[in-house]
N, C-alpha and C positions, 0 to 999 in steps of 0.2 A: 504494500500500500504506500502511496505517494500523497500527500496531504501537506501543503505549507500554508493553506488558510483555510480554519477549521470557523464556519460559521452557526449560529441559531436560527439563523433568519435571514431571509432575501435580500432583509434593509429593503427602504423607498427609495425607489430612484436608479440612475446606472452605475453606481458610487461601487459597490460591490465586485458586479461585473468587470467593471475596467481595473481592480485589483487584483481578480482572478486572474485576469487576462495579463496581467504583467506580470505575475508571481505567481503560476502554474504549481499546485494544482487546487484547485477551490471547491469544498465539500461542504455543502447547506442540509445538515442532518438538525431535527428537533433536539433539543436541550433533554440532556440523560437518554436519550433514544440508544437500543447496540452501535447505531451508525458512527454516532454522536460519541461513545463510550470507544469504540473502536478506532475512532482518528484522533483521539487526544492525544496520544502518548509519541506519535506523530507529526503534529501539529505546530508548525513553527509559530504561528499566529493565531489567537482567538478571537473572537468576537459573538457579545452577547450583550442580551438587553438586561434593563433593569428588575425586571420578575426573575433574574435566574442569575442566585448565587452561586458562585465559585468557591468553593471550598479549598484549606490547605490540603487535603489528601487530592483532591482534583489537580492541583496544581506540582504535587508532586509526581502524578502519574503520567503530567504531558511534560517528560524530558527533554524534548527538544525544543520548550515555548522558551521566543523571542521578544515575544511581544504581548500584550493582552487587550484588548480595545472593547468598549462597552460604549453602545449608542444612549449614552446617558448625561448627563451632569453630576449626578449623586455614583459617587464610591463606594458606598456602606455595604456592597454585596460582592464586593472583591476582597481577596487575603491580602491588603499592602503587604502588611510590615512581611511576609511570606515572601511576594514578591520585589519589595524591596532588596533581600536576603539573597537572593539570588541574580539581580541586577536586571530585572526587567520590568520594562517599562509600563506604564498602564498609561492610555490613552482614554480620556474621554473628550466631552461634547458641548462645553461651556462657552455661554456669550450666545451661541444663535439662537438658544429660545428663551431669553428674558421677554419680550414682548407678548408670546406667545402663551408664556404661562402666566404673567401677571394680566394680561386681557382675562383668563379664565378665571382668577381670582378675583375681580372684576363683575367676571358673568353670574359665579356663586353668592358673591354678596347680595348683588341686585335682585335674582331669583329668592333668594331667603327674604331678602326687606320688603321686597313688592308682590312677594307670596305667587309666583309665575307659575308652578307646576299643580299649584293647587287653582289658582284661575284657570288654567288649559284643562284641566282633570275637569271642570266645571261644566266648559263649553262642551266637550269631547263627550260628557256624559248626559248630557241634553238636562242637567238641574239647570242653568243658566234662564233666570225667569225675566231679567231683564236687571236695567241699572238699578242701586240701592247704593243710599247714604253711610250707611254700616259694612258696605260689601268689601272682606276680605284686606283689612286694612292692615298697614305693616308703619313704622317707625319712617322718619325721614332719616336722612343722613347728614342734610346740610346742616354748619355748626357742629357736628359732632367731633367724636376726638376718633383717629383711628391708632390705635397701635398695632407696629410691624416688629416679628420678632425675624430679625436680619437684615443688614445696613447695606447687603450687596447686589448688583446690579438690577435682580428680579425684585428683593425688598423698593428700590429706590424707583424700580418703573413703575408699581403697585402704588408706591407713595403721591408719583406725579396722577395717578389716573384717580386715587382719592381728594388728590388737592383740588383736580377740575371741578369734583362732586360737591366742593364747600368745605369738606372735613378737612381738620386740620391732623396731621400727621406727628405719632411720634416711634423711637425706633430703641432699640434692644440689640445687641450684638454680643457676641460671646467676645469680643474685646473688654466690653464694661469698662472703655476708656476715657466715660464723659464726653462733652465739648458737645458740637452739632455734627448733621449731616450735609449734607448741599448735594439733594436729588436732584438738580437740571432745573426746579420749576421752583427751588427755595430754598430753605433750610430747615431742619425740623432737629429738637437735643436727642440725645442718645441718654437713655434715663435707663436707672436698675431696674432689675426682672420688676419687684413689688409694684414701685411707683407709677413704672408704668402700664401695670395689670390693675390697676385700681381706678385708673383715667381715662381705660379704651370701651368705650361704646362698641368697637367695630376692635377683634382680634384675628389677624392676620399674620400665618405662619411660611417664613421666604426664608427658612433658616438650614444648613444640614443636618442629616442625622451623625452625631456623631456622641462617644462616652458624655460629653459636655452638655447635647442637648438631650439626649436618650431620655424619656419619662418628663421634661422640662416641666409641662405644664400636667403636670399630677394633679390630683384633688386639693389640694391646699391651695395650689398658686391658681386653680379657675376658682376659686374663693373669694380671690381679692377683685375678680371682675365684679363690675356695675351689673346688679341686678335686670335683666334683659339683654345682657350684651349678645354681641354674633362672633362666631367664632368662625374662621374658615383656614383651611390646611392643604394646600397644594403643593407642599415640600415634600415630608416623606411621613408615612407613618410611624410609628415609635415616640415621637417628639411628645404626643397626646396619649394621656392616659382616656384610650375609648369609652371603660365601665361608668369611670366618674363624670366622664359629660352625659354620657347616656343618663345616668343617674341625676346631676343636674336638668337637662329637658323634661325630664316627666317630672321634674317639683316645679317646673317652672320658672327655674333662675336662670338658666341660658333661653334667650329670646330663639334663638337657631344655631347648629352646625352646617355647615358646608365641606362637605368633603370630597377629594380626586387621587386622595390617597391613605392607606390602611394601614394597620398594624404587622398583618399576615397579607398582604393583598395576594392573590387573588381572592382569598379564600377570605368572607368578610363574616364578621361577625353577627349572628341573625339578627343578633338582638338591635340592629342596627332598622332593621326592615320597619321595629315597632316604631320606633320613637318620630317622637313629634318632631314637628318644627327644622324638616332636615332637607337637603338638595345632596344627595350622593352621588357620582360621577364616576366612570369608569379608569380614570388614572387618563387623564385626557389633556394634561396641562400642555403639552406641547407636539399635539394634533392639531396642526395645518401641514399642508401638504408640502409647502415650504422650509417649511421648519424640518419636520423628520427628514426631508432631501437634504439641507444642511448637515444634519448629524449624522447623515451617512458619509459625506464628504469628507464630513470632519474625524472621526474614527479612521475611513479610510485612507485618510491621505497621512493622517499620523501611523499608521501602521506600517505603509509605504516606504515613511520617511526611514524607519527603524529599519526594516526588510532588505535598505537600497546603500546600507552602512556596509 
């Protein structure tokens, strides 16, 4: 067997293809499949998405990887410090979908505050009896406070798309180095986890998963939110402890969740299906057709680069 680019997926776009083609031989076998298990050990190049961890036993069985490439932003399902160890590189997909995912964080807000799935459910179900004064009402946004937990590119284009809205913006980073931010359309302080969990109307999470943020917003720290606040998480799951929001919405202290990513994703928690006041999303933050073409690029052309040393 010949195998120097072992993939999970087709990727969007000819990004893939024109890497096969340059770096002969290129095998798109599903993630743990025999195929898949059978060209690792092989495999001078990987490539795999965000739903599918790599393990250090994984990474010890493909002796000849060069390289490792994941059409992602987030790293939290690679063995760095493993590959670090061995001096190979990990390529990811950062910078082309900040627009893309903070649009969707964006999308979830306004779908929770303006109650969108529950007025569509209305129409679609034929209750829709006509207009009403009391019909389906949700909170404004203008004047409120939004806090963003991450000061980086996705945090800061989320911030500008809340500033258009009225809200005033403020931000959290795992630096906790004070001072301000300056997202392109202002400035907004960089305040600790407490103070600014106690301020935000609107919680919005543009943060990684990593040991620092793992469990962040546990049941304690959604405590110190403002009674009816929104919470929304398009970074990764881990970050939110699920039970205790869940457990907030049905007492009615969180106004809404927003969610486009999980704990376990794929695999989602039922108890997610009951609960009120929620827009759950299929892990969508950086679905445009543009965008996943970009991160195929971008993966492949850093694999290339490695491949062509």
């Amino acid at each position: 067997m010949s195998t120097r680019i072992l993939s999970t997926s087709p990727l969007v776009g000819p990004a893939l293809a024109a890497l096969g083609a340059r770096f002969p031989d290129l095998c798109i076998a599903p993630y743990r499949s025999p195929a898949w298990l059978a060209a690792l050990p092989v495999a001078e190049a990987l490539v795999v998405i965000v739903s599918e961890p790599i393990t250090e036993a994984d990474l010890a069985a493909a002796t000849a990887l060069q390289v490792l490439g994941t059409c992602s932003v987030g790293v939290n399902h690679l063995p760095l410090a493993a590959c670090q160890a061995r001096g190979i590189p990990v390529v990811n997909t950062p910078g082309v979908l900040t627009d893309a995912t903070a649009d969707l964080a964006l999308a979830l807000l306004l779908a929770l505050t303006r109650r969108l799935a529950e007025g569509e459910a209305l129409v679609r179900t034929g209750g829709w009896a006509g207009w009403a004064p009391d019909q389906l009402l949700g909170p404004r946004l203008a004047g409120r406070t939004c806090g963003i937990l991450g000061s980086g590119p996705i945090g800061q284009a989320f911030a500008r798309r809340v500033s258009a809205l009225g809200m005033t913006p403020l931000f959290w980073d795992r630096e906790g180095s004070g001072g301000v931010v300056d997202f392109g359309a202002g400035q907004a302080p960089r305040l600790p986890l407490q103070a600014l969990l106690a301020q935000s109307f609107v919680l919005s999470v543009h943060c990684p998963l990593t040991d620092q943020t793992r469990g962040l917003l546990d049941r304690a720290a959604l405590g110190y939110l403002p009674p009816g606040a929104v919470l929304i998480n398009t970074a990764r799951g881990g970050i939110l402890d699920e039970p205790a929001a869940m457990d907030l919405l049905h007492a009615g202290r969180l106004g809404g969740v927003g969610l486009d990513v999980y704990q376990n994703e794929p695999h989602l928690d039922p108890r997610w299906l009951d609960a009120p006041r929620t827009v759950l999303l299929p892990h969508l933050g950086s679905a445009t057709l543009e965008t996943r073409e970009a991160m195929s690029h971008l993966v492949c052309d850093g694999i290339a680069a490695v491949l062509a040393r």
